[in-house]
N, C-alpha and C positions, 0 to 999 in steps of 0.2 A: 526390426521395423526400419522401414527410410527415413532419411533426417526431414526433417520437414520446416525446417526454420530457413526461413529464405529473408532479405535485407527487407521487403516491403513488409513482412510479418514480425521482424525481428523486436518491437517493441512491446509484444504478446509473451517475449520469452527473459528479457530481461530491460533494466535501465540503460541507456546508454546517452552519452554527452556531444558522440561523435557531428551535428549539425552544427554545434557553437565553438567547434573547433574552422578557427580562418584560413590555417597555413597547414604545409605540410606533417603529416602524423608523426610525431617524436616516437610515441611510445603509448603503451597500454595497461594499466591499472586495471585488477579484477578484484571487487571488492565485496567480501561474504558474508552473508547475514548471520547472526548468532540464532541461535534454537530459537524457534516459534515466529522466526523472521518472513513475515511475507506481505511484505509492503508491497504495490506495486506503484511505482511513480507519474505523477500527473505531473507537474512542473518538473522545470532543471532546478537541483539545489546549489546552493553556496558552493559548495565540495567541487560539483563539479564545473560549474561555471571555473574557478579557482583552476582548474585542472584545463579546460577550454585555451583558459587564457594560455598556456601552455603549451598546448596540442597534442595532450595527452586526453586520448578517448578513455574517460572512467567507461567501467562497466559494473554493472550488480546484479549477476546471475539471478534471477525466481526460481534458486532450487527448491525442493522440495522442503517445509518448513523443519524437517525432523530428517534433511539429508544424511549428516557427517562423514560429508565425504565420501559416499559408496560410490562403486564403480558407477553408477545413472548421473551421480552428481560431475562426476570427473568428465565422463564423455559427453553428456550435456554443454557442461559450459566449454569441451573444445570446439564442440559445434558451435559456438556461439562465435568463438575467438575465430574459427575456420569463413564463418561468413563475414568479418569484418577483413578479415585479411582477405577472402575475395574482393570485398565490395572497393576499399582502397589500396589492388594491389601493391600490400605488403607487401617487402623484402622481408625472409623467414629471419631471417636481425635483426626485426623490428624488436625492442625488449620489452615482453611485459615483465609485469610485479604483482605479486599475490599479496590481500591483506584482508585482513579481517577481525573481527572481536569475540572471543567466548569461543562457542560452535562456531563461528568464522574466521576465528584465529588457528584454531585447528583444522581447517577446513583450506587455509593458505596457503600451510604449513605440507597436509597430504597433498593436496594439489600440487605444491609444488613440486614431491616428489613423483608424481604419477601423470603429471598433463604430459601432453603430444608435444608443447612447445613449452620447455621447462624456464622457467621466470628467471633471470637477470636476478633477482632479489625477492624477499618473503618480508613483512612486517607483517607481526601478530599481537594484540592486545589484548592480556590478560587469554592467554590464549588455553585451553584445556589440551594437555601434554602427553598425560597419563591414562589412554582411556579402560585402562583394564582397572585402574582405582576410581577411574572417573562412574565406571558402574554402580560402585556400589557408596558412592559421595553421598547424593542424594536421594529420596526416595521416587522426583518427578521422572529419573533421567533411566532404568532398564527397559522401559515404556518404548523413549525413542529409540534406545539403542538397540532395542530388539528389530524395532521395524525399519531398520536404514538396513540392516544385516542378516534377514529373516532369510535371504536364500543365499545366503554366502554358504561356500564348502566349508564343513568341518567344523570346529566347536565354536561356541558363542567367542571363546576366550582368545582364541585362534585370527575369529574377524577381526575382534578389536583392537588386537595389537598389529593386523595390517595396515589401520587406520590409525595407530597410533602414534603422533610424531617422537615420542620416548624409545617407543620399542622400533623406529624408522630409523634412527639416530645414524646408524651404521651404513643406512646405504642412501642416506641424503642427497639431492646434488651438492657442490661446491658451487655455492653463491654466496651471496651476501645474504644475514639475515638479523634481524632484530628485532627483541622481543620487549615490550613494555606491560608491566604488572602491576596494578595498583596493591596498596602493603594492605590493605585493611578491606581487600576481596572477599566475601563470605558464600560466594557460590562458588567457585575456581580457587582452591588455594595455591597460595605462590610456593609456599614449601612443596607441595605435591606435583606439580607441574613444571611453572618457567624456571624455579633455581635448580630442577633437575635436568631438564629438558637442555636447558644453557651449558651444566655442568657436563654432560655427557659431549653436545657437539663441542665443548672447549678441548676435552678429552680427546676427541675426535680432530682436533687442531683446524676446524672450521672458521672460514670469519664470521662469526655473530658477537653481537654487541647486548647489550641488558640493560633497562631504565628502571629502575623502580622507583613509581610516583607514590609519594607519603602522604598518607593521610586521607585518601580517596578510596571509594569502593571499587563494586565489578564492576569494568570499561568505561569506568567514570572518567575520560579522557578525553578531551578534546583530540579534534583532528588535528587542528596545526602542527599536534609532535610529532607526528609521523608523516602526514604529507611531503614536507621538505625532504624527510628521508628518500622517500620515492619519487621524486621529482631531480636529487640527483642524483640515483641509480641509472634511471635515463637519461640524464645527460653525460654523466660519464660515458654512456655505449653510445651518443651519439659524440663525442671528444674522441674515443677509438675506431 
């Protein structure tokens, strides 16, 4: 099909902050909804006013609420990122950063490995790591995982560790990435996921870094911890 997302339609296909930004574009934040996400935005929120002041264009693909990342999800939101960089030609150094919670922490994570214009940095919260265990975790979750990968080639088990940031581990970019996990998560376990996930690219001699917040549930996180992080990811690549 032709892309069909043009900058005067472009508020049909995701959130974006880019109007309350004053000064020249720093950089770009893509930020992922977790399973069953599909908010669509009427007002600018705090986040990104916060991000404006900046001049960093947040963004919040409308992928598909039961995406995880399939190839529709990935070349979607390049389209998204490809008309923003027409609209304010972009220099392709512009740095974005993938980030997300749950299904959008994993969704950062794949992104980052598979987008057209690979992220400067990944921040994932409470992010789901393991999707070949993540099958069979809960009872709500073979439902979506069947229908993000219903026509993927070859075995169900095959898709999901394409999508897997565990079983990704090895052919990751080298960026920056960090992971935050609440200890007392009961839909996303942090043993089954972020301390493997960590372990494996530490193994891998990757820079990622690891929070674990105590005493908090699933993505029971404020934004502030992680903001900062990606606010200077991009200032660092605008320092170089």
């Amino acid at each position: 099909m032709e892309k069909i997302i043009t900058y005067e339609n472009l508020r049909n296909f995701t959130y974006c902050n880019d109007k309350l930004c004053k000064g020249p574009i720093k950089g770009i934040v893509v930020d992922f909804f977790g399973l069953g996400g599909q908010h669509m935005f009427s007002e600018d929120t705090y986040t990104a006013q916060q991000y404006a002041e900046h001049n960093i264009i947040f963004v919040v693909p409308y992928n598909n609420p039961w995406a995880w990342m399939n190839k529709q999800a990935v070349t979607y939101t390049d389209e998204i990122l490809d008309v923003l960089f027409e609209q304010y030609k972009l220099p392709e150094t512009t740095p974005v950063v993938a980030s997300g919670g749950s299904m959008g922490g994993q969704s950062a994570l794949v992104y980052t490995r598979y987008a057209k214009r690979t992220p400067v940095a990944c921040v994932a919260n409470c992010p789901v790591c393991d999707m070949v265990f993540h099958f069979t975790e809960r009872p709500d979750l073979p439902r979506t995982l069947y229908s993000a990968f219903f026509n993927e080639e070859g075995t169900m088990t095959e898709a999901l560790e394409k999508h897997s940031p565990l079983h990704l581990a090895p052919t990751m970019p080298r960026v920056k990435y960090h992971v935050y996990h609440c200890d007392e998560d009961k839909a996303v376990n942090i043993d089954s996921h972020s301390r493997k996930f960590v372990a494996a690219m530490t193994e891998l001699q990757q820079d990622i870094s690891f929070t674990v917040v105590p005493g908090k549930g699933h993505c029971d996180l404020g934004d502030e911890l992680y903001q900062q992080f990606m606010k200077n990811c991009i200032d660092a690549c605008e320092r170089n």
